[in-house]
Backbone as a ProteinNet text record, in pm:
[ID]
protein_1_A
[PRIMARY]
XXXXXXXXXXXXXXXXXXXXXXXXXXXXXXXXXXXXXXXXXXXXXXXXXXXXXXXXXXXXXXXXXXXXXXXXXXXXXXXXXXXXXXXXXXXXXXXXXXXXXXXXXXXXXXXXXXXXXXXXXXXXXXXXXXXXXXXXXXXXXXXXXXXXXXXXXXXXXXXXXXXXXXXXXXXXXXXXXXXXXXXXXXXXXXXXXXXXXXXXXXXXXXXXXXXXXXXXXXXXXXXXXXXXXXXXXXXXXXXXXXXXXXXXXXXXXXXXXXXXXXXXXXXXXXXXXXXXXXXXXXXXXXXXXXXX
[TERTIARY]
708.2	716.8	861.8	894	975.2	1091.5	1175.7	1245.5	1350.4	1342.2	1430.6	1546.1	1656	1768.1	1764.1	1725.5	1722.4	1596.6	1583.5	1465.2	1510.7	1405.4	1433.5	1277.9	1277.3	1160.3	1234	1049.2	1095.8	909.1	944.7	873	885.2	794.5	830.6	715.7	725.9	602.8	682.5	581.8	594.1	549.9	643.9	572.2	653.7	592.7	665.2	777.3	715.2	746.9	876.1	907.6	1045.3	964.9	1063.5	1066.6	1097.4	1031.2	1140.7	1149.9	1273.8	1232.5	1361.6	1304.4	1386.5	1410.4	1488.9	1520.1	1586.9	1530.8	1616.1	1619.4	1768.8	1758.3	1902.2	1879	1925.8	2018.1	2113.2	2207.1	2208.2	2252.6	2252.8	2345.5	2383.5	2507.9	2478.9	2603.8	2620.2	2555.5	2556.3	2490	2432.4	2410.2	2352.3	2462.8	2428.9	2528.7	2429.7	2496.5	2400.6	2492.8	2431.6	2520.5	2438	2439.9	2369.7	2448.6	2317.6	2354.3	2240	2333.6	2220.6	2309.4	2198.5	2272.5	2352.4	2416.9	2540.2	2464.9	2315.9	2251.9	2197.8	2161.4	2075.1	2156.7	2303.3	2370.3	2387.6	2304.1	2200.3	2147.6	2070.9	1951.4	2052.2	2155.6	2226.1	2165.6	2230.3	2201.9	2066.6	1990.6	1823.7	1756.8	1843.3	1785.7	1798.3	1933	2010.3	1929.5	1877.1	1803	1663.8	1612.9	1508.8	1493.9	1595.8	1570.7	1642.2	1733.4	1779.1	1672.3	1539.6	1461.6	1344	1343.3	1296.1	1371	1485.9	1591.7	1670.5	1671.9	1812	1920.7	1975.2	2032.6	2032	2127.2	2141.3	2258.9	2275.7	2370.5	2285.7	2229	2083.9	2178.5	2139.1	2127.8	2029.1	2058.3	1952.1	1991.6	1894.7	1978.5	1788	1859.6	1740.8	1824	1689.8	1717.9	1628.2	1649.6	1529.9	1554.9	1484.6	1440	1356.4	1390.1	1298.2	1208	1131.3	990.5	946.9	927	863.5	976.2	957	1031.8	994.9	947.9	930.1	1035.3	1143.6	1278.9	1383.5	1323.3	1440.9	1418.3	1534.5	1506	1580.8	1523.5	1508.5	1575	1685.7	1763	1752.9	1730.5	1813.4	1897.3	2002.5	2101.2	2062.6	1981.8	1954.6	2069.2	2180.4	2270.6	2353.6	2398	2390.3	2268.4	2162.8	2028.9	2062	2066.3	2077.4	2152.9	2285	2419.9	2393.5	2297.5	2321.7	2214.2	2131.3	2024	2072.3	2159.6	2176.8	2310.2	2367.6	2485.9	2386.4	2292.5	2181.4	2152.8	2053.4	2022.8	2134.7	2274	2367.7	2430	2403.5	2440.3	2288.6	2221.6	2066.1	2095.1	2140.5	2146.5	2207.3	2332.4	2473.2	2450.5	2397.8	2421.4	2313.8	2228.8	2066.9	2012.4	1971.5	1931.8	1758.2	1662.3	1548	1601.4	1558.3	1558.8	1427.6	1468.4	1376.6	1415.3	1454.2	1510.8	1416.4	1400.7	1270.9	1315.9	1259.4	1285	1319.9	1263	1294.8	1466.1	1517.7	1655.6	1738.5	1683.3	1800.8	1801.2	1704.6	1688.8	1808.7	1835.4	1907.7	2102.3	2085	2224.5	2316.6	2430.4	2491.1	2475.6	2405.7	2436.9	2320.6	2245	2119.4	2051.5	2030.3	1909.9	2030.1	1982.6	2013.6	2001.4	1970.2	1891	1940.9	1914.6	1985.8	1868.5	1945.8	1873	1799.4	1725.2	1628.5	1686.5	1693.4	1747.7	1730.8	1761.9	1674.9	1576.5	1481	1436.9	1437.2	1574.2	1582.9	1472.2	1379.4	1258.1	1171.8	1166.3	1045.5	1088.5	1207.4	1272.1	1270.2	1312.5	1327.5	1219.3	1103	981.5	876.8	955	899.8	966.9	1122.4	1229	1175.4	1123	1093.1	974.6	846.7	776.8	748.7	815.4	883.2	935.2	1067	1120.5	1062	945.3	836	783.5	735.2	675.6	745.7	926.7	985.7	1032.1	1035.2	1051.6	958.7	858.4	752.4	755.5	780.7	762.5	853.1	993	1140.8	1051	1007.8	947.6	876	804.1	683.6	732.3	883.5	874.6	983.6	1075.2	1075.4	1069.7	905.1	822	799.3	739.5	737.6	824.6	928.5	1019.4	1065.2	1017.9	1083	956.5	823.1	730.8	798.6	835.9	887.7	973.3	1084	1204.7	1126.5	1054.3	967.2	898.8	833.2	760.8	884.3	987.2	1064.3	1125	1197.5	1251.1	1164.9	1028.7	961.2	901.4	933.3	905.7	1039.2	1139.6	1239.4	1283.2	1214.8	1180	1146	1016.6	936	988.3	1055.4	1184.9	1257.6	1312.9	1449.9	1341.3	1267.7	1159.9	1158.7	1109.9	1079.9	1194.7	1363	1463.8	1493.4	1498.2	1509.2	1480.6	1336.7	1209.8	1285.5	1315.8	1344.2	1521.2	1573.2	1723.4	1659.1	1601	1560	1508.5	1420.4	1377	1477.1	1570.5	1683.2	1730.6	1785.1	1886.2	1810.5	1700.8	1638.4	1651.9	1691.4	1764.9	1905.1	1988.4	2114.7	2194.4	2150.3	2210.9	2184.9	2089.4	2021.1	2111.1	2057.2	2199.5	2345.2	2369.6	2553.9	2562.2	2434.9	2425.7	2452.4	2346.5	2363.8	2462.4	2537.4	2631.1	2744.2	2758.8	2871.3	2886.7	2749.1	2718.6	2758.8	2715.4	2754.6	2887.8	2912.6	3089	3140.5	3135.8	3236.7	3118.3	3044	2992.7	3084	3124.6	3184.4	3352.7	3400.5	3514.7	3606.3	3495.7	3469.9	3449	3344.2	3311.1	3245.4	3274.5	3151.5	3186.9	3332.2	3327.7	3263.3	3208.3	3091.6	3112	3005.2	3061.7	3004.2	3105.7	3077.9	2975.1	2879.3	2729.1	2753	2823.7	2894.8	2933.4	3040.8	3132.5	3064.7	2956.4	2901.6	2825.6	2725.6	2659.1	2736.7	2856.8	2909.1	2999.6	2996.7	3062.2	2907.5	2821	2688.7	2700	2712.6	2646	2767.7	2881.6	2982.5	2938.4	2925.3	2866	2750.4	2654.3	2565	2568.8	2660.7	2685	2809.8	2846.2	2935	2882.2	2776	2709	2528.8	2532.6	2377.1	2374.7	2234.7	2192.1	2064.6	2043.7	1911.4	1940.5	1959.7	2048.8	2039.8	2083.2	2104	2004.9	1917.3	1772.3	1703.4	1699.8	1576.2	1590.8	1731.9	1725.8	1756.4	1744.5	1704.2	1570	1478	1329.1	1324.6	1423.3	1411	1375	1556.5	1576.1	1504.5	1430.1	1333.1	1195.3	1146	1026.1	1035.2	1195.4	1200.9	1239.5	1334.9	1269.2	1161.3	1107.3	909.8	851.7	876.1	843.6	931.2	1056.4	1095.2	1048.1	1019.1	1002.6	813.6	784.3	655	683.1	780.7	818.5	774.4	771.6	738.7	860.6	1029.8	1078.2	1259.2	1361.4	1444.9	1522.5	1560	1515.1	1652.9	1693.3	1821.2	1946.2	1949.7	2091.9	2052.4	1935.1	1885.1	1863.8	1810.6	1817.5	1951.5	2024.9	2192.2	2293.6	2209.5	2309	2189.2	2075.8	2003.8	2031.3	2094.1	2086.4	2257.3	2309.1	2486	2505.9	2338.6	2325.7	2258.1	2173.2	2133.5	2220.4	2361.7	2466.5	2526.5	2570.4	2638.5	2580.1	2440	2411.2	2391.2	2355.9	2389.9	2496.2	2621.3	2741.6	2763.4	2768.2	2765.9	2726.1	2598	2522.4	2602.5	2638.7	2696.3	2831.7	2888.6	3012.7	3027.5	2889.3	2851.2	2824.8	2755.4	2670.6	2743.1	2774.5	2837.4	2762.3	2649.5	2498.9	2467.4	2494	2490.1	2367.2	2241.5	2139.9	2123.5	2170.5	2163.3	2291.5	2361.2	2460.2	2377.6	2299.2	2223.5	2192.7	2115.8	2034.8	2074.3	2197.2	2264.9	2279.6	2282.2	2373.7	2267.4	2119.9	1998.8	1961.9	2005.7	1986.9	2070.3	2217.2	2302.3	2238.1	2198	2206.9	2065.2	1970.5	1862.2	1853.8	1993.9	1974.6	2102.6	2233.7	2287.7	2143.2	2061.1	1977.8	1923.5	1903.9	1824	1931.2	2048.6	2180.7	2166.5	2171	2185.4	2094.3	1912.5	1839	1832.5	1871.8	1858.9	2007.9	2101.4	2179.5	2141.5	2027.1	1939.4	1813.5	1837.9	1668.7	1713.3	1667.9	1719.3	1683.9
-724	-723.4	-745.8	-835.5	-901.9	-782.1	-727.1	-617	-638.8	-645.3	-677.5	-571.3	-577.2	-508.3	-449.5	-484.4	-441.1	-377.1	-276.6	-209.4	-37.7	-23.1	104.6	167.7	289.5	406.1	510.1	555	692.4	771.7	923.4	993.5	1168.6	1203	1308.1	1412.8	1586.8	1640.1	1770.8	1854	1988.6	2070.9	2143.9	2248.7	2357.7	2479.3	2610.1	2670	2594.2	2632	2535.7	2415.4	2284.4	2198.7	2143.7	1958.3	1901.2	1841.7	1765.8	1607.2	1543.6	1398.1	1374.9	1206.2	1151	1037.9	1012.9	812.2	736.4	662.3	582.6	439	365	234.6	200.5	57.3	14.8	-147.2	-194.3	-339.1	-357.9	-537	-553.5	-470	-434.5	-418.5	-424.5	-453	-452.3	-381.4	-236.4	-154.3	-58.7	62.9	148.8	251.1	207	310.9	383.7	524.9	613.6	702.3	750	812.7	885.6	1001.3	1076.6	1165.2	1188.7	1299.7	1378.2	1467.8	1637.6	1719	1856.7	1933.5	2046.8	2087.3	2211.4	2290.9	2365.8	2425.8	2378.1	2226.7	2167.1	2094.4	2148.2	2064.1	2104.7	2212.9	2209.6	2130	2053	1895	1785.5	1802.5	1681.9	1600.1	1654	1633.9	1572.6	1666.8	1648.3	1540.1	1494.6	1366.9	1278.7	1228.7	1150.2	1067.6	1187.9	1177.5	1134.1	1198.7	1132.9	1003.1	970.8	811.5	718.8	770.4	667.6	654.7	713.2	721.4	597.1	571	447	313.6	371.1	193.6	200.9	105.5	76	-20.5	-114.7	-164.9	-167.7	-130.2	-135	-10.3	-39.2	26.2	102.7	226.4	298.9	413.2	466.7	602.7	672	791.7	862	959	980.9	1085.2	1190.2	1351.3	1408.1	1505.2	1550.1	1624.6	1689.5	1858.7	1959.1	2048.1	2085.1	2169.1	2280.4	2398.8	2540.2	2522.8	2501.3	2501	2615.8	2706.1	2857.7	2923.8	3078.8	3157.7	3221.6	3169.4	3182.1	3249.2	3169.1	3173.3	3263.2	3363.4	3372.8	3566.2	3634	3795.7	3834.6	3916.7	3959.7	4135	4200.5	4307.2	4376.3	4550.6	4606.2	4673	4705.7	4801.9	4944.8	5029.5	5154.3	5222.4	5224.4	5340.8	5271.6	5158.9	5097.5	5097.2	5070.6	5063.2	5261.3	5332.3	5485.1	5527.6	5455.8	5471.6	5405.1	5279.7	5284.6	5371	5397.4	5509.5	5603.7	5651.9	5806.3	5784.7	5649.2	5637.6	5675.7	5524.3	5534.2	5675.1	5768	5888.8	5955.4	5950.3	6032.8	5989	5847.7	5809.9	5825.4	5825.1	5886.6	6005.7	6082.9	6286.8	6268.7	6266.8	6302.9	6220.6	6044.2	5998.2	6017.8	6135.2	6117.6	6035.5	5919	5802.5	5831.5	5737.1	5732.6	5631.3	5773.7	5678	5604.8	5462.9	5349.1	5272.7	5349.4	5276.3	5234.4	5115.6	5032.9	4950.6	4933.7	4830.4	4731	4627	4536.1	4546.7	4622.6	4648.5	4626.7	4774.9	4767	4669.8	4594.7	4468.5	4349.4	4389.1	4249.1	4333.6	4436.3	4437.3	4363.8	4348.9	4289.8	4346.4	4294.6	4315.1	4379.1	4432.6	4502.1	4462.8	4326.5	4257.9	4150.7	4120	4025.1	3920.5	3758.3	3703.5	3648.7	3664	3573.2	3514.6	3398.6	3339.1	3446.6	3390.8	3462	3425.5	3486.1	3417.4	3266.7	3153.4	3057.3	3093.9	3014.7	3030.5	2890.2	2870.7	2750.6	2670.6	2748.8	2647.4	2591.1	2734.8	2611.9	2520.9	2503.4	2438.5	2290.8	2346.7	2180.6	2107.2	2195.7	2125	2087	2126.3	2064.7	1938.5	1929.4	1826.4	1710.3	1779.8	1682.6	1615	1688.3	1603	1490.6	1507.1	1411.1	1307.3	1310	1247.4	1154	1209.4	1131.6	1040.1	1045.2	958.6	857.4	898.3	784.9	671	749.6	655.2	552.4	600.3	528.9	398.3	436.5	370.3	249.2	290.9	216.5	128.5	135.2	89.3	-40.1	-11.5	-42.3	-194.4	-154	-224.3	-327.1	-277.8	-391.5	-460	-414.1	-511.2	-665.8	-630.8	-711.6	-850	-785.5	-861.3	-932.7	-897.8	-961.1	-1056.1	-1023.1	-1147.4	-1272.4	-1253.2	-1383.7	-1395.3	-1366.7	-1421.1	-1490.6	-1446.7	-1533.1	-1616.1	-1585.3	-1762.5	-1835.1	-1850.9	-1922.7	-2001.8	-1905	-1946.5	-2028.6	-2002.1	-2029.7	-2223.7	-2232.3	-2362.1	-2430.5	-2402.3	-2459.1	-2488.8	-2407	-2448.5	-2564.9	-2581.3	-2689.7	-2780.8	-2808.3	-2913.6	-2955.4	-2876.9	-2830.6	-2944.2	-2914.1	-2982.5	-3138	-3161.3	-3291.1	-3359.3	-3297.5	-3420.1	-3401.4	-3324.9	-3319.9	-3443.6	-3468	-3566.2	-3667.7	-3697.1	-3841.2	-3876	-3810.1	-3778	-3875.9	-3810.4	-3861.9	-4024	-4018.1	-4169.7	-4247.7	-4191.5	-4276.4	-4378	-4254.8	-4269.6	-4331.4	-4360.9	-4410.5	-4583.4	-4613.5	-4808.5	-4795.2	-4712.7	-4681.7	-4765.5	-4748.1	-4810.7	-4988.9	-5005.4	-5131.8	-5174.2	-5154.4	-5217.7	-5209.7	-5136.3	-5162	-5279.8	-5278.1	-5365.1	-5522.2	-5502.4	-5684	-5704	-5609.2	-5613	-5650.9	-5596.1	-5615.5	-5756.3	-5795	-5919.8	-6004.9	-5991	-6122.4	-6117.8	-5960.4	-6023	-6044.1	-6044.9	-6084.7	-6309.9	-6344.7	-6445.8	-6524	-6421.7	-6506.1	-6539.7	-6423.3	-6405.7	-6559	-6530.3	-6620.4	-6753	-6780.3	-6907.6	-6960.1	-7048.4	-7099.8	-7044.6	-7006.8	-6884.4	-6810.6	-6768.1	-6681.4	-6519.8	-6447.6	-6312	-6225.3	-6131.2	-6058.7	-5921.1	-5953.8	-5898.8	-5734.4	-5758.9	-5584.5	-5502.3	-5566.1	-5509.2	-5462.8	-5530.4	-5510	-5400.2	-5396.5	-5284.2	-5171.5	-5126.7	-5017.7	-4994.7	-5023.3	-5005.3	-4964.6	-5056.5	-4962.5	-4795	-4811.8	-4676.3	-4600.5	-4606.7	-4547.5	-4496	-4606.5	-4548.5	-4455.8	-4452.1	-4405.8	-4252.8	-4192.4	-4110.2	-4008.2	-4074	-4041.5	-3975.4	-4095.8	-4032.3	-3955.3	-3946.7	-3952.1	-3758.7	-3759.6	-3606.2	-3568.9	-3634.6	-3579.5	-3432.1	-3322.9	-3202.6	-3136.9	-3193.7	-3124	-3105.2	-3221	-3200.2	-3126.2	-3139.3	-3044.7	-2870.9	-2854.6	-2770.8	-2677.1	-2780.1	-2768.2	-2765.1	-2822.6	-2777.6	-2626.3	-2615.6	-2507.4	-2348.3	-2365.2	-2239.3	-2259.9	-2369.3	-2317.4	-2260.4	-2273.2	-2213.5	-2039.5	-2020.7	-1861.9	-1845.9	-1893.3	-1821.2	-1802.6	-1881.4	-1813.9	-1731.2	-1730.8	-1582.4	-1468.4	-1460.1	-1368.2	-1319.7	-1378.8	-1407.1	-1255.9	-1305.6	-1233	-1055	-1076.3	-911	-802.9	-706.9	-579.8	-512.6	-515.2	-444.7	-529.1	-459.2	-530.9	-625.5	-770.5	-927.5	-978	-899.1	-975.2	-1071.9	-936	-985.5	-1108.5	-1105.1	-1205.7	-1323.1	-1322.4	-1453	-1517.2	-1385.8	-1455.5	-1527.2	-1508.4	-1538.4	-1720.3	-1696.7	-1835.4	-1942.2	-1869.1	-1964.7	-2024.9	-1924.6	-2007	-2125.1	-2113.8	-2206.9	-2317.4	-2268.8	-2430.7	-2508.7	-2403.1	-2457.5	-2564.7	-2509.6	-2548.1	-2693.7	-2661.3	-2813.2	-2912.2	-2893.2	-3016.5	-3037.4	-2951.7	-2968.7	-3118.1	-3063.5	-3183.2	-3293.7	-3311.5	-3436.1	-3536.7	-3412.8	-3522.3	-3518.9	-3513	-3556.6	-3663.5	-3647.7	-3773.3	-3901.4	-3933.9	-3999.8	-4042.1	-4172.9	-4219.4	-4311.3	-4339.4	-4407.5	-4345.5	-4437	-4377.9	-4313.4	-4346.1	-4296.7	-4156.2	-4171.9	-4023.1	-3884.4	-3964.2	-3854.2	-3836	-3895.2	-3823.2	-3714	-3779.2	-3653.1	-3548.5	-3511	-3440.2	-3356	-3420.1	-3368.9	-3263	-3321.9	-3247.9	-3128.2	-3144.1	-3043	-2920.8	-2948.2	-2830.9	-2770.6	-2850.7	-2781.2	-2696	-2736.1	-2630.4	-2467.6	-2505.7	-2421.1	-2373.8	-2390.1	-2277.4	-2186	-2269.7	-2169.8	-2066.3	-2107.7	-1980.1	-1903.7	-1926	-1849.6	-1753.4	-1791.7	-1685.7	-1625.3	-1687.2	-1564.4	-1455.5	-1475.3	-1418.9	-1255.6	-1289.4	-1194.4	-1089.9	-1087.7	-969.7	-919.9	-972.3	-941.2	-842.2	-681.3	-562	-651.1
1317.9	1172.4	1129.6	1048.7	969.4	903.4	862.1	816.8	715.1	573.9	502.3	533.1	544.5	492	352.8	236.9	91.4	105.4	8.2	-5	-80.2	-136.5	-219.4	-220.4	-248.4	-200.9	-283.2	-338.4	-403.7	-388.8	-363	-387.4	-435.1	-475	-569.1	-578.6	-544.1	-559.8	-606.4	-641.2	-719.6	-549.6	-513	-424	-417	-370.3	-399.3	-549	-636.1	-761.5	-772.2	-677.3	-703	-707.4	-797.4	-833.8	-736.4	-655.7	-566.1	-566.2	-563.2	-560.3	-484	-397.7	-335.9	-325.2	-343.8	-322.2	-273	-187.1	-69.4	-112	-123.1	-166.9	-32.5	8	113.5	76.9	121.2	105.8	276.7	302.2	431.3	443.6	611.7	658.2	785.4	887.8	1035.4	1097.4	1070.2	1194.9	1043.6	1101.9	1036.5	945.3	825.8	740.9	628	637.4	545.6	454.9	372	287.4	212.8	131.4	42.1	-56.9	-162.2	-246.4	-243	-233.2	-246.6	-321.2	-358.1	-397.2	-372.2	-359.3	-307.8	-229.1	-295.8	-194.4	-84.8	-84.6	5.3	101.8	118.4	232.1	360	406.2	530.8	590.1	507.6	467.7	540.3	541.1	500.3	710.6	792.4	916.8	941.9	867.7	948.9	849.6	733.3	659.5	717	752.9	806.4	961.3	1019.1	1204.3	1119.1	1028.6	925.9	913.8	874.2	792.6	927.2	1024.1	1099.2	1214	1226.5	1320.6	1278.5	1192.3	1095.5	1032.2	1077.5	969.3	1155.7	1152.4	1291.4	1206	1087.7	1013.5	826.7	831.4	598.4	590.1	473.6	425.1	363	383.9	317.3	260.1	115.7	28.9	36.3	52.7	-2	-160	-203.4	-340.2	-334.6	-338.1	-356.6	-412.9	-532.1	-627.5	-667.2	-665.2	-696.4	-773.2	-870.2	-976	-996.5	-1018.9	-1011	-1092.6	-1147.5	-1251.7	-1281.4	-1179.5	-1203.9	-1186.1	-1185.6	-1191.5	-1032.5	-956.5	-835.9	-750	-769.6	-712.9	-771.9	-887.8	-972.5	-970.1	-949.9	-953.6	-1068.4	-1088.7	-1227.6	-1264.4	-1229.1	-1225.1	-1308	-1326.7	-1444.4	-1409.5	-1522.4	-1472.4	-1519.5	-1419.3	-1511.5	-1545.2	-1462.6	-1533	-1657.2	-1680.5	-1822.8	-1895.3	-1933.4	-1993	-2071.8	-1935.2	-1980.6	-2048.4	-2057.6	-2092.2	-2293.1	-2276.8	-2429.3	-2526.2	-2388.3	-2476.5	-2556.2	-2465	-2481.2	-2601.6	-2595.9	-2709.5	-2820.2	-2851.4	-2993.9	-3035	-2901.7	-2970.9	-3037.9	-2943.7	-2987.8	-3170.7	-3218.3	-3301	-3414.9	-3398.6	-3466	-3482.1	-3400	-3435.9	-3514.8	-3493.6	-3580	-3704.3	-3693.9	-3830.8	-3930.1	-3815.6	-3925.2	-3941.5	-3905.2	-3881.2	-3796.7	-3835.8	-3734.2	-3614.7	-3488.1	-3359.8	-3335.3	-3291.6	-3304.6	-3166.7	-3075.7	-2974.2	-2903.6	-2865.8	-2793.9	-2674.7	-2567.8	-2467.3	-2501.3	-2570.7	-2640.5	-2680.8	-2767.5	-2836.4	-2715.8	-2623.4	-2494.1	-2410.3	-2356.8	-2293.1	-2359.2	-2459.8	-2593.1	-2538.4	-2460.4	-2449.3	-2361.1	-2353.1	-2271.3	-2107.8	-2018.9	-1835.7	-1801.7	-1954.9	-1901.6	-1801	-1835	-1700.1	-1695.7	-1545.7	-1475.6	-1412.5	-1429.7	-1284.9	-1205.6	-1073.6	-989.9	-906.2	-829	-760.5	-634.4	-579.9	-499	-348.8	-238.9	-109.4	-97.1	-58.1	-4.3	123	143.3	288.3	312.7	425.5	435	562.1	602.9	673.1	573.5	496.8	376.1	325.5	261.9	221.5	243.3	386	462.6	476	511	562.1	374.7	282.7	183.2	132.1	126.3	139.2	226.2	353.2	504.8	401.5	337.4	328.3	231.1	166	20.6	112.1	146	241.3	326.4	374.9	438.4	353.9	268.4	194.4	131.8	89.2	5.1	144.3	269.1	414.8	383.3	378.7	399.5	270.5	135.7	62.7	74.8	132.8	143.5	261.9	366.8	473	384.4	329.1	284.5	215.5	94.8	25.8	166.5	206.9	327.1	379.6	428.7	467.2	445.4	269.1	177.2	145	142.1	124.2	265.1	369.9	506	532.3	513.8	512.6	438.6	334	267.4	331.6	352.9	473.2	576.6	652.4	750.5	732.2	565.8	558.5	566.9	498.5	428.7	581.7	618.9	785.8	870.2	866.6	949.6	882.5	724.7	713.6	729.4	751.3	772.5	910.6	1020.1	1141.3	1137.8	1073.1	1095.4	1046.9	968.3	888.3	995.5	1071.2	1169.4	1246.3	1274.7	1414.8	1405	1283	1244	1197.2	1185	1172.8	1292.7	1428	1518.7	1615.9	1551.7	1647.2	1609.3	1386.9	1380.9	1388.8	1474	1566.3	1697.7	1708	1901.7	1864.4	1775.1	1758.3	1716	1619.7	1544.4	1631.3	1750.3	1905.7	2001.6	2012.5	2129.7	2181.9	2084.3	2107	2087.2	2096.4	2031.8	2181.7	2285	2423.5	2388.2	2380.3	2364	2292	2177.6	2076.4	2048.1	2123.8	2162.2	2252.5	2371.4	2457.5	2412.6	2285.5	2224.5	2163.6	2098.4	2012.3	2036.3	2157.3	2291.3	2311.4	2360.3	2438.1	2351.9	2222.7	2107.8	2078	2056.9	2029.6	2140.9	2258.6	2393.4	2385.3	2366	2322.8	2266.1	2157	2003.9	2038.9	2137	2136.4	2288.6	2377.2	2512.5	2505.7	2404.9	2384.8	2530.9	2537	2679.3	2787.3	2785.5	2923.9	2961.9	3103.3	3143.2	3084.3	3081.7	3037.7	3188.5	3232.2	3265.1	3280.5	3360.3	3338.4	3390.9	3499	3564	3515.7	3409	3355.3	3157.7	3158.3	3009.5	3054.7	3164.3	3248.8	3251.2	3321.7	3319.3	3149.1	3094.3	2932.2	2826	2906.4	2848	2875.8	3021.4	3076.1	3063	3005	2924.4	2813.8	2755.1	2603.4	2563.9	2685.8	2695	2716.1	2836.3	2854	2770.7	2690.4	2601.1	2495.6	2459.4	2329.3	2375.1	2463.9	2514.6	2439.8	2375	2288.8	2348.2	2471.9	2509.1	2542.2	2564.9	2628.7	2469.3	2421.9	2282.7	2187.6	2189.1	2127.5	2222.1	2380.8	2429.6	2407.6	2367.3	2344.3	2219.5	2103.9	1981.4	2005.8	2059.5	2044	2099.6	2253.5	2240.5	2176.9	2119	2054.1	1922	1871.3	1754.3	1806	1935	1986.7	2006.8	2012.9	2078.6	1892.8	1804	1738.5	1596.9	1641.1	1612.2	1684.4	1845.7	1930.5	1855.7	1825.6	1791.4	1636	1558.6	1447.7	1468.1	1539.6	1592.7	1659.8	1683.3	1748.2	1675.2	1716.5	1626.1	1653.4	1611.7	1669.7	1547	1525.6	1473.3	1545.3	1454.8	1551.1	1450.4	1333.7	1271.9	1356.1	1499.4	1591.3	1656.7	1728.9	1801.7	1725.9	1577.5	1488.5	1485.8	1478.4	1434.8	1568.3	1683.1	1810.9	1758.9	1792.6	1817.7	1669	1578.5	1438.2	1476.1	1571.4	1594.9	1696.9	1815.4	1897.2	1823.6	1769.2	1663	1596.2	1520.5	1460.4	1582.6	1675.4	1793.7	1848.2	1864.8	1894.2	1798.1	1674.2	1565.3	1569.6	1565.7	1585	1687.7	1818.7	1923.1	1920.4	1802.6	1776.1	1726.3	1594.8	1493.3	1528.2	1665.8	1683.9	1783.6	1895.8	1934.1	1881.8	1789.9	1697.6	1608	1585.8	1459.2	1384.5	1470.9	1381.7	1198	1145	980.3	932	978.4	979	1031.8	1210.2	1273.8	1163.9	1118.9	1099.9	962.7	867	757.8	778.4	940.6	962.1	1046.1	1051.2	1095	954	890.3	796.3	716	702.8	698	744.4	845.2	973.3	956.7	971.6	920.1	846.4	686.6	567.7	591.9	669.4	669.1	762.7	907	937.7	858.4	801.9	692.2	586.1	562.6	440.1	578.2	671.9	755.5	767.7	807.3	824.4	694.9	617.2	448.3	462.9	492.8	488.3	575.9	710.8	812.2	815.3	717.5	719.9	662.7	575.3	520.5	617.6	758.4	818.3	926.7	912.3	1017.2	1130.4
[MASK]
++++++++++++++++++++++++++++++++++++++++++++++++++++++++++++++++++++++++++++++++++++++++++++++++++++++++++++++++++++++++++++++++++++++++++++++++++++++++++++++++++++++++++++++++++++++++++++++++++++++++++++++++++++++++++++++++++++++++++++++++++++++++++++++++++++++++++++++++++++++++++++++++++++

């Protein structure tokens, strides 16, 4: 399967009284780069996300960002201070006696004082934690995976018709070149003709200046193995496994041998199609720098 480098994933559930959500979005890059945001409490997480998501991506410049929210009061303790609470009781009554006043002192009133109650957070328990984090996490993997995918099928159609492009100026390379001896041969012959006049021409010596020219410019070597490396990669293209590096060594040998062609070749026709050729495997070059 095909593996875009770009890709983004998100998932999100309510459990143990948190919000939780997570989102993983990814750019090419060389090897594996990760980075995150969490929050102050959750940088525990930070390690076991990280072995998370790199157990699934082997290339991208991948984020993660997760972010959770208390919803209930699940998490939250709730304090009083009895010896303050007692302390303003006993002020009120004392200010009710003396000022004659009705005491009306109610929970409600003393609850409204300053430090009476308190809340604080509740311990974490950082297994649940994780394994609710873990399972969010799981799912935005999956989604980042997912969308991936997607996007790396089209990289493979695309590559894979440009193969077939690659194939067929390849073939009309070989046909271009296939009288290319021949006709230096006559070409030769007429201008040493034109130049000699009824003097005999040397039949030996036009023979070995052929088979000069021949071996000079000869691309058989270079096309067989342009058919080659486009057969391995469509095998690779088929792998279940990340194929970016291996595209990028075989897309520099394809460079390499058009290269040689069109430095052999000064046929105006063959060098078009040289020139064809480059330009299709540069577009595989561009797509292929986004494929894990």
């Amino acid at each position: 399967m095909v593996l875009s480098m770009t890709g983004y994933g998100r998932a999100g559930a309510l459990l143990h009284g948190r919000d939780i959500k997570v989102e993983l979005r990814s750019v090419n890059a060389r090897f594996f780069e990760y980075s995150s945001r969490l929050p102050r409490s959750c940088a525990f997480l930070e390690d076991k996300l990280k072995k998370l998501v790199a157990a699934k991506v082997s290339r991208g410049k991948v984020e993660l960002s997760l972010s959770i929210q208390t919803v209930t009061a699940a998490d939250t303790v709730v304090t009083v201070n009895w010896q303050l609470a007692e302390g303003y009781r006993a002020a009120l009554n004392a200010m009710a006696e003396r000022m004659d006043l009705k005491n009306d002192v109610s929970v409600g009133m003393l609850s409204r004082f300053p430090d009476v109650l308190t809340q604080t957070a509740a311990p974490t328990n950082e297994d649940e934690l994780w394994e609710d984090v873990k399972s969010v996490a799981e799912q935005a993997v999956d989604a980042f995976i997912a969308m991936r995918a997607v996007e790396g099928e089209k990289m493979k159609a695309d590559v894979a018709g440009r193969l077939t492009t690659i194939e067929t100026l390849v073939g009309q390379i070989e046909e271009n070149s296939a009288g290319r001896v021949q006709a230096y041969s006559d070409k030769l012959y007429a201008r040493l003709q034109e130049l000699l006049g009824d003097r005999s021409i040397d039949e030996g010596r036009l023979v070995t200046e052929a088979a000069i020219f021949a071996d000079k410019t000869a691309i058989d070597e270079e096309t067989v193995r342009l058919h080659s490396h486009v057969a391995q990669y469509r095998e690779i293209l088929e792998l279940d496994e990340p194929i970016g590096r291996k595209l990028d060594f075989l897309t520099q040998e394809l460079n390499r041998e058009s290269n040689t062609i069109g430095s052999k070749c000064q046929d105006v026709s063959i060098t078009r199609l040289v020139v064809e050729l480059k330009s299709e495997i540069e577009k595989i070059r561009e797509q292929i720098q986004n494929i894990e």
